[in-house]
C-alpha positions, -999 to +999 in steps of 0.1 A: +000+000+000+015+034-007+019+049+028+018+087+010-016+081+001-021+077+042-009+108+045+023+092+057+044+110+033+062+103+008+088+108-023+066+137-039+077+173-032+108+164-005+135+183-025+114+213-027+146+233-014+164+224-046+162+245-075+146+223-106+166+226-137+150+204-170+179+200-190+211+179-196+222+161-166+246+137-157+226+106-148+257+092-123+262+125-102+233+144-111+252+173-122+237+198-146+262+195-181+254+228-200+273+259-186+241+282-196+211+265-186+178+280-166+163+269-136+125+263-142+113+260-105+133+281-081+139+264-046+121+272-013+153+277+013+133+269+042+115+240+028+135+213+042+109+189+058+083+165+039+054+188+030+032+162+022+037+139+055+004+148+073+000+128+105+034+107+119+037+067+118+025+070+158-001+087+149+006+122+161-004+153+138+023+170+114-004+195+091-037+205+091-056+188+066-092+196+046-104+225+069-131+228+044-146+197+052-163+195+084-151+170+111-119+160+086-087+154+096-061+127+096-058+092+105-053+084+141-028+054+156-055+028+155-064+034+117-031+038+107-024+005+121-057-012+103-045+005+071-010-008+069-025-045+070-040-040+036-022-069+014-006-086+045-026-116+038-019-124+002+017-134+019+001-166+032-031-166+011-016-176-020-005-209-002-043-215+006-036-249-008-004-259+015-032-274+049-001-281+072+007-238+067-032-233+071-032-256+108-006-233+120-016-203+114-049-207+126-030-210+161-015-179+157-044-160+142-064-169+176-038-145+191-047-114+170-070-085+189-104-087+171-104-050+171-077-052+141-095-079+122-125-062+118 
C-alpha cells in the first residue's frame, strides 16, 4: 500500500529546497552538463521537511488537513495501524492450498486483537 496516500508522506515534493533545472544532466552525479542553462522551479530555502507527511507513523499530527470539510482530519494510531495490513494476507493466502501452513496459522491467528481484524 503506498503509505503517502495515508498521509504518511512520501517521495513527492521532499526536494522542494532544490532548484529544478530540465535539461542535460549527468545521470551518475546528477550534475547539470550545460554551462548556460535556466532553472524552471526556483527552490524554497526553508522548505526542508516533507510537506506532504500529514500525520506521523505514531499517529501524532504533522499538518492541518481539509479545513473545508467539516469533522476532517487525519488518521489516528488505531487506523493507521488497520490500514497498513491491507495486502498482508496475500503473503500466506496464495498458499491457501499448502493445509499443514493453514493448521498453523490458525493457532497464531487466535492471538490477533479482534479490534484489528475487523
Amino acid at each position: 500500500m503506498n503509505t503517502a496516500s495515508q498521509g504518511s508522506g512520501g517521495t513527492f515534493g521532499n526536494k522542494q529546497y532544490t532548484d529544478i533545472v530540465e535539461d542535460l544532466i549527468d545521470a551518475r552525479t546528477g550534475e547539470i552538463i550545460p554551462k548556460k542553462y535556466s532553472v524552471q522551479i526556483p527552490g524554497i530555502p526553508n522548505l526542508k521537511f516533507d510537506w506532504s507527511k500529514i500525520v506521523e507513523r505514531d499517529g501524532t499530527q504533522v499538518a492541518t488537513v481539509g479545513t473545508h470539510w467539516p469533522m476532517s482530519r487525519a488518521f489516528n494510531k488505531e487506523e493507521l495501524d488497520t490500514l497498513l495490513l491491507a495486502g498482508t494476507c496475500m503473503g500466506c493466502h496464495q498458499n491457501m492450498t499448502d493445509k499443514k501452513l493453514w493448521e498453523r496459522s490458525v493457532n497464531k491467528a487466535s492471538s490477533i486483537p479482534s479490534s484489528i481484524l475487523s
